[in-house]
C-alpha positions as CSV (number, residue, x, y, z in Angstrom):
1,X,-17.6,-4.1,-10.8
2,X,-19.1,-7.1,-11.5
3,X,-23.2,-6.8,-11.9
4,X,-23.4,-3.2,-11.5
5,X,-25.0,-0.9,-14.3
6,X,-23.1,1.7,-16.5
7,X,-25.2,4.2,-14.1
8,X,-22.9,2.6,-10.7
9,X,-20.2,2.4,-12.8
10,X,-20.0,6.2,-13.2
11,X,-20.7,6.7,-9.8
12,X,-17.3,7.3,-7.7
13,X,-17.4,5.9,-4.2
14,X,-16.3,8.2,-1.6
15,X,-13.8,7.5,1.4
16,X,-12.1,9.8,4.1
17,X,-9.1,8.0,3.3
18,X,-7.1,5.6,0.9
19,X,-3.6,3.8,1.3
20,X,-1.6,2.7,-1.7
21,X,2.1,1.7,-1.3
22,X,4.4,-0.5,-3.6
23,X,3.7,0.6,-6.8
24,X,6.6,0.2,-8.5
25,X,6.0,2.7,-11.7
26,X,9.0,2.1,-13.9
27,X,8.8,-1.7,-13.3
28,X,7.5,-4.3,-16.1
29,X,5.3,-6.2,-13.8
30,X,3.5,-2.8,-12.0
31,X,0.2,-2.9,-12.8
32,X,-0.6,0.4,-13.6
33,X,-3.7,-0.2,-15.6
34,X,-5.7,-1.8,-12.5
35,X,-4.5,1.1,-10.2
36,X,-5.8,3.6,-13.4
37,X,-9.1,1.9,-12.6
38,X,-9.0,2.1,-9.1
39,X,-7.9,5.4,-8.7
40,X,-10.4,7.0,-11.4
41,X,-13.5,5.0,-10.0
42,X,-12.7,6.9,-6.3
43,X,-12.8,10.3,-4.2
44,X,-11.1,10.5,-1.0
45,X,-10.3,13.7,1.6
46,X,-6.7,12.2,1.6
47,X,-4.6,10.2,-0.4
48,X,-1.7,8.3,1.0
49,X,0.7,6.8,-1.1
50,X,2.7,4.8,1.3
51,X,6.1,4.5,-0.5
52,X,8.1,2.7,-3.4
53,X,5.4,4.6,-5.8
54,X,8.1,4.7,-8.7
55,X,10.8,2.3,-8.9
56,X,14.0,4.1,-9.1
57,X,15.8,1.0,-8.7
58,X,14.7,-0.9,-11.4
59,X,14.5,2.4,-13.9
60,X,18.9,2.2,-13.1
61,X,19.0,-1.1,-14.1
62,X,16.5,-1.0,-17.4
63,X,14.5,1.8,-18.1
64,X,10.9,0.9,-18.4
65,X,8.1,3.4,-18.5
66,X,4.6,2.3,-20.0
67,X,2.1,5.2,-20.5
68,X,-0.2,4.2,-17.9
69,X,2.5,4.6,-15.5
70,X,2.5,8.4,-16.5
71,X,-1.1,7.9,-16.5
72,X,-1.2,7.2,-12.7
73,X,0.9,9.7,-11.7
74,X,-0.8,12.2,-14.0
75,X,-4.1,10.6,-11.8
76,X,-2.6,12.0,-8.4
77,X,-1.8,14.9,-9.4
78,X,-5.0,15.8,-10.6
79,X,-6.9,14.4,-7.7
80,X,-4.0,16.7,-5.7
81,X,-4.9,19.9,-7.7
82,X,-8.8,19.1,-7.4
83,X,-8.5,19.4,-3.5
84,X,-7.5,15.8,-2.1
85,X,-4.9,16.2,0.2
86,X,-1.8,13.8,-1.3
87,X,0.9,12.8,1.6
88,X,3.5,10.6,-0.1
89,X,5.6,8.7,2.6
90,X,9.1,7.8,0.2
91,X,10.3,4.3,0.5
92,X,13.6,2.3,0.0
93,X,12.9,2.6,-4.0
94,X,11.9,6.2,-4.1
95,X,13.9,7.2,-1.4
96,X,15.6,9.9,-3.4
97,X,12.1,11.9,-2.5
98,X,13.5,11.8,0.9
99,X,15.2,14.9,0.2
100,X,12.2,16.4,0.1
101,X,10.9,15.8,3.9
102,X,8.3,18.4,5.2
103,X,8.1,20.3,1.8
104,X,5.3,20.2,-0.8
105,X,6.1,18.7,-4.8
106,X,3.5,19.7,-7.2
107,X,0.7,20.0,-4.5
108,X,1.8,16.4,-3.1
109,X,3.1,16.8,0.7
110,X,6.2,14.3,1.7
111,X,6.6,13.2,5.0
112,X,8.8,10.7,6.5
113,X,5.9,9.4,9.0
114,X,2.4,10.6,9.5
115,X,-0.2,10.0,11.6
116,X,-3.8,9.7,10.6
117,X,-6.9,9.9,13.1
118,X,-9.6,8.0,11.3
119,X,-13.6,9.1,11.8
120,X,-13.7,6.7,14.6
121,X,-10.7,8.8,16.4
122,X,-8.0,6.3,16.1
123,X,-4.9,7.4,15.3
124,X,-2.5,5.2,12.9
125,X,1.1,5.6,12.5
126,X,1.9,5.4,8.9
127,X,5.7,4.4,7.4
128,X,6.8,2.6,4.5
129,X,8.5,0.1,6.5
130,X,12.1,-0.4,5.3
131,X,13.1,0.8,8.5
132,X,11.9,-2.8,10.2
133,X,14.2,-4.3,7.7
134,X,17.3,-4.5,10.3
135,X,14.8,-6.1,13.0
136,X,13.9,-9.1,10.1
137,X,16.2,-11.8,10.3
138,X,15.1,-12.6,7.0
139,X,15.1,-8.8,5.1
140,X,16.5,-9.8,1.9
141,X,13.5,-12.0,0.8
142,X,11.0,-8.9,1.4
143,X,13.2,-6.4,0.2
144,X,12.8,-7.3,-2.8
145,X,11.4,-5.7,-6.1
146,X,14.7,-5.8,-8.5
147,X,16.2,-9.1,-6.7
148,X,16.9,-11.6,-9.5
149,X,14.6,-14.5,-7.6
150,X,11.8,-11.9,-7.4
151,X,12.6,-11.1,-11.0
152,X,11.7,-15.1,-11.8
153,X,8.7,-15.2,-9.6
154,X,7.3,-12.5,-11.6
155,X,7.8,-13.8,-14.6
156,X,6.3,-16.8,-13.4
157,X,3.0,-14.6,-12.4
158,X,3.1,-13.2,-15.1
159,X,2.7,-15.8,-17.4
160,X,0.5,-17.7,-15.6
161,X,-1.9,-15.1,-15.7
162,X,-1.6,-14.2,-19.3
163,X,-2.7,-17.9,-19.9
164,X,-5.6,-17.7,-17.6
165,X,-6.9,-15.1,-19.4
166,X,-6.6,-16.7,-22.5
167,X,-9.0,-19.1,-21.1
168,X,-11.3,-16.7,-19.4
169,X,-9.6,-17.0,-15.9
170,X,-9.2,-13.7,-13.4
171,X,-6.1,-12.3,-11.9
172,X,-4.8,-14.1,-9.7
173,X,-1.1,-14.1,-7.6
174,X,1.1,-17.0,-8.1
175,X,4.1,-14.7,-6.3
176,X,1.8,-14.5,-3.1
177,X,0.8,-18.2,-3.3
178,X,4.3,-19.4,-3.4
179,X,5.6,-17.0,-0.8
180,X,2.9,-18.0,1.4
181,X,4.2,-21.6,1.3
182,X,8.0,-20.6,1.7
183,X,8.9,-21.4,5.6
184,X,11.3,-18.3,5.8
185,X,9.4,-15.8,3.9
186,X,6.6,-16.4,6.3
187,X,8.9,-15.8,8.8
188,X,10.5,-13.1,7.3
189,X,6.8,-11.8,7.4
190,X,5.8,-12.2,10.8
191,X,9.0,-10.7,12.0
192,X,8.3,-7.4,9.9
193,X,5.0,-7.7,11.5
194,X,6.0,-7.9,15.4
195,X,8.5,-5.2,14.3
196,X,6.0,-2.6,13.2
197,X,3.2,-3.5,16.3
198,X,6.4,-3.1,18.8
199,X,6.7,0.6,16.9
200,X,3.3,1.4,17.4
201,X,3.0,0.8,21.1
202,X,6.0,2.7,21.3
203,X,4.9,5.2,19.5
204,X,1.4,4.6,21.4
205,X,-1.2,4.7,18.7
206,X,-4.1,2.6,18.1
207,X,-2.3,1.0,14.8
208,X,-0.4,1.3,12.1
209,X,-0.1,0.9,7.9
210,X,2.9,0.3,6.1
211,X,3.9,-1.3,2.3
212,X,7.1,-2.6,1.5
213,X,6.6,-6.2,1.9
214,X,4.0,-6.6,-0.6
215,X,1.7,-8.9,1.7
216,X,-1.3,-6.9,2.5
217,X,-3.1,-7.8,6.3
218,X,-5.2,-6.9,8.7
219,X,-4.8,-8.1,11.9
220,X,-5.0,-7.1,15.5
221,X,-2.5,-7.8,18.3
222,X,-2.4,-6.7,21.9
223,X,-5.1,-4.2,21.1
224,X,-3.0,-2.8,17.9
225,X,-5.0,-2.7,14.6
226,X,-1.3,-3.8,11.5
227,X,-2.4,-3.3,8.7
228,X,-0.4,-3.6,5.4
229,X,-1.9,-2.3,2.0
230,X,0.1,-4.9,-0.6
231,X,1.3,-3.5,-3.6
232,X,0.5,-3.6,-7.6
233,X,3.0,-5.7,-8.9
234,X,1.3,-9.2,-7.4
235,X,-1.3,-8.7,-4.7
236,X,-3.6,-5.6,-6.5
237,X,-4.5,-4.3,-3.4
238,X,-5.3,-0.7,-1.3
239,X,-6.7,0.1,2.2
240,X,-10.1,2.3,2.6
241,X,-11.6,3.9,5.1
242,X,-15.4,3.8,5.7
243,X,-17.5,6.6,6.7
244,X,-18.0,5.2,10.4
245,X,-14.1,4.8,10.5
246,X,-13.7,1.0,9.4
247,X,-10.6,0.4,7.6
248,X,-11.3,-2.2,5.0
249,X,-8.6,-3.5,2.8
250,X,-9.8,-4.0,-1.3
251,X,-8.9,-6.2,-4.1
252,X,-8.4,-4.6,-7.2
253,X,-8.0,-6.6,-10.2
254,X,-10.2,-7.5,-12.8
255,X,-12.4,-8.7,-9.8
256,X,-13.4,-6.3,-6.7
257,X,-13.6,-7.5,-3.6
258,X,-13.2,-7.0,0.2
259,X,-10.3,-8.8,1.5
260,X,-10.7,-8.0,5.1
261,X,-12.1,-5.5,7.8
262,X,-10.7,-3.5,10.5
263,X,-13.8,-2.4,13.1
264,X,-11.5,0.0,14.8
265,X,-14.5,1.2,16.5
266,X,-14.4,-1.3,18.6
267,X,-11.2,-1.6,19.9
268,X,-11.3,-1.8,23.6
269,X,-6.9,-0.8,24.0
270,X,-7.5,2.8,25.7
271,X,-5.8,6.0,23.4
272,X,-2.8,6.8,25.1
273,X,-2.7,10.7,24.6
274,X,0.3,11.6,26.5
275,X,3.1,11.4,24.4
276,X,2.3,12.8,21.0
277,X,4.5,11.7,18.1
278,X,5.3,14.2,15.6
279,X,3.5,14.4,12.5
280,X,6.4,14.1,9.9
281,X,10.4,13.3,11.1
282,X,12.9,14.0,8.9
């Protein structure tokens, strides 16, 4: 971190939680190395890894696997055999892990959904979010790690940041810039948004996290806390939560910063306790 000593350096930060999704290991533009950092640099309680961790998809169309993308996975496991529960949540990319519903890999369990009460006692639904896809008009341009106009965007990003650092510039997301000024990806967006706060009153919990469209957010609506963690292929992003239950969500490239906060805390929507959703659905 920027203008901290070797001493804070060394010194992991601790959270009850921490949300990853959209990872994409197997895929030329995942950035593994700034997830390394991350990951190595934290403890939590619990890990969630919120789906579309390793690119299946892309790895049948050209096999591609750095080191550091064995190094992240290597990461997990380690943090899973050093006592941090790991709950992986399989996406539409990795979704040949849902095979493996309600059982435990390698001291990693695999859910389909989960529910997490944060310190604050709020409960959050967690999914990947694929299953919104058939409720978004516009599914095709969010689905989309392996599509050949993501494919150019990429490249795009990628370059474009190769030349900034050449000249001393930080990461920064040319994909997420453009897609924010794209009229039907925004409302591709907001229609996976409305989808996944209509799931969460149904399912009446205080919020919920998902991935898969690679646009992390925090916002709340009709008392519902959305929140999206991003992904590591253009946003470089994860969700925390604090001590006192805050959910903040982190930018993690070679600048740290906080992107947004969630003060679930104060959320005035009543918990609705009488129907309980289950844990994990296969």
């Amino acid at each position: 971190m920027t203008g901290m000593t070797n001493n804070q350096q060394r010194k992991k930060q601790h959270y009850p939680a921490v949300w990853i999704s959209d990872v994409h290991l197997g895929y030329k533009d995942c950035r593994a190395d700034y997830l390394l950092d991350f990951l190595n640099s934290i403890e939590c309680d619990t890990l969630y890894l919120v789906g579309d961790i390793v690119d299946l998809w892309s790895m049948k169309r050209s096999f591609y696997w750095h080191p550091s993308h064995y190094q992240v996975l290597s990461c997990i496991q380690q943090k899973a055999l050093d006592g941090t529960r790991v709950i992986y949540i399989p996406g539409n990319h990795d979704e040949t892990f849902r095979h493996y519903i309600n059982q435990t890999l390698f001291g990693v369990e695999v859910h389909q959904q989960f529910i997490h009460t944060t310190k604050a006692n709020k409960r959050f639904l967690l999914i990947h979010g694929d299953d919104f896809d058939s409720a978004t008009r516009y599914n095709k341009l969010i689905s989309i790690a392996g599509d050949a106009g993501y494919d150019l965007l990429l490249f795009l990003n990628r370059w474009t940041n190769r030349v900034r650092k050449v000249f001393g510039g930080n990461y920064y997301s040319l994909a997420a810039w453009i897609k924010a000024r794209v009229h039907k990806a925004r409302e591709a967006i907001a229609a996976f948004e409305d989808a996944a706060i209509h799931e969460a009153k149904k399912q009446k919990v205080d919020g919920i996290i998902c991935g898969h469209i690679h646009h992390p957010k925090i916002k709340v609506v009709d008392g519902i806390v959305y929140c999206n963690d991003g992904d590591w292929i253009e946003s470089c992003t994860a969700l925390v939560e604090q001590p006192n239950g805050k959910i903040e969500l982190l930018h993690l490239s070679d600048t740290q910063k906080v992107l947004d906060t969630a003060d679930v805390t104060s959320l005035v929507k009543p918990i609705q306790t009488d129907t309980k959703p289950s844990k994990s659905a296969a």
